[in-house]
N, C-alpha and C positions, 0 to 999 in steps of 0.2 A: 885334207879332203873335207869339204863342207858337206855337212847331212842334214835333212831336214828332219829338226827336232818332232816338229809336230806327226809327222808319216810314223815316227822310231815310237813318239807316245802312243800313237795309238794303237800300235802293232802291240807293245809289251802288255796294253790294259786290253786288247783281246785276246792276248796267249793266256793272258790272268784270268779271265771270266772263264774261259776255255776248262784252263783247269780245274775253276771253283768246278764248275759245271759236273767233269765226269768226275769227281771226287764227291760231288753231292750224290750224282747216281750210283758211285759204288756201295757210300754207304747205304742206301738205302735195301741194298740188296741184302744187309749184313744183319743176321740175326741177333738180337742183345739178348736170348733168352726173358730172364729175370720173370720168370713164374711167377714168384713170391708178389708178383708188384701187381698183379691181377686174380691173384687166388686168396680166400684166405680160410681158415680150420687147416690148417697141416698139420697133418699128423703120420707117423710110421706107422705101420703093423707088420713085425719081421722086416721083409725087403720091398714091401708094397708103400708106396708114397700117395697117400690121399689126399686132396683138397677140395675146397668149392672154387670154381673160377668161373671168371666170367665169362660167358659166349656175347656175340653180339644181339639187339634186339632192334631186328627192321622198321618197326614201330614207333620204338623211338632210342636209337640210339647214345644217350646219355644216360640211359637208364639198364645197364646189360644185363641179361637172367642169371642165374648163377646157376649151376650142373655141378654133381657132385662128382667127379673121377678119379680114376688110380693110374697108377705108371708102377712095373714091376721093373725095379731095379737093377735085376736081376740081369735085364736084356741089353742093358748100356754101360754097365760098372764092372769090368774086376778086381781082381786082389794081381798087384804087379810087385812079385818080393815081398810083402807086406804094407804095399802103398796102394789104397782105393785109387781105381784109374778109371778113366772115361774109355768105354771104346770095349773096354773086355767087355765079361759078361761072368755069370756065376761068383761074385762079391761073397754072397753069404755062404756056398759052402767052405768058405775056409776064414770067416771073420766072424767073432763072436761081439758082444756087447753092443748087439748095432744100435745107435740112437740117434736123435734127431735136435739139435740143439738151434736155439734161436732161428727155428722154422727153414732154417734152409742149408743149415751146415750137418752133411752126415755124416757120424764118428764111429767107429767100431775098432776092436782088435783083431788087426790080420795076420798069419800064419806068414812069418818069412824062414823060408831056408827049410819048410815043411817039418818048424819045431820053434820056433821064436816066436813069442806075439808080440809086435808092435803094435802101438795106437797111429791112427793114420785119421785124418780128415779130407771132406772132398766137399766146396760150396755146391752146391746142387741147383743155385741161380746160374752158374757157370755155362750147362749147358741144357736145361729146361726147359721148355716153352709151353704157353698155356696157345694151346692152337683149337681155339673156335670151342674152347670152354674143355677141352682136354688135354690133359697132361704128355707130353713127348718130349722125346730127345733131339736135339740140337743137331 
């Protein structure tokens, strides 16, 4: 059976664009968090995570304001067995040591087995976003 090579080229390089196409649209839907990349002074206090980040500036856009905000920990992290998890909530009642290392990894010892303290780490670019010069959960 003879086919016309040209008709089959051009069909496969618009199934191709096709897919670039909603594969560019998905990601764009897809949040990268990564705070860290728009904020900077980070600092802990207990479970409160502070920074400066930037909001946008209508005026002139390359130049963004910075706002000082907090994000309480508390409201997106637990303790799962003694592993900081996304998603719970209440981390620091049962995790001690909590600290802040190299701006965006948060470390503490959590309570496993409600007598064990394991060390556990959680990145906190993982699931963070600086939204409009404020700190939020992913």
């Amino acid at each position: 059976m003879k086919t016309n090579s040209s008709y089959i080229e051009k069909t496969v390089a618009c199934a191709l664009t096709t897919a670039l196409l909603i594969a560019m649209a998905g990601a764009s839907n897809v949040s990268a968090a990564n705070f860290s990349k728009t904020c900077n002074q980070i600092a802990l206090q207990g479970n409160i995570l502070q920074a400066n980040c930037a909001r946008p500036n209508p005026r002139d856009p390359s130049n963004p304001f910075y706002h000082r905000t907090s994000l309480n920990l508390d409201s997106g992290i637990g303790n799962n067995d003694g592993v900081l998890a996304w998603g719970g909530t209440n981390f620091s009642q049962t995790c001690k040591n909590i600290t802040l290392t190299s701006n965006t990894v948060l470390k503490a010892d959590c309570t496993r087995a409600g007598v064990l303290s394991v060390n556990s780490i959680l990145n906190l670019d993982d699931r963070i976003n600086n939204t409009k010069g404020s700190l939020t959960f992913d």
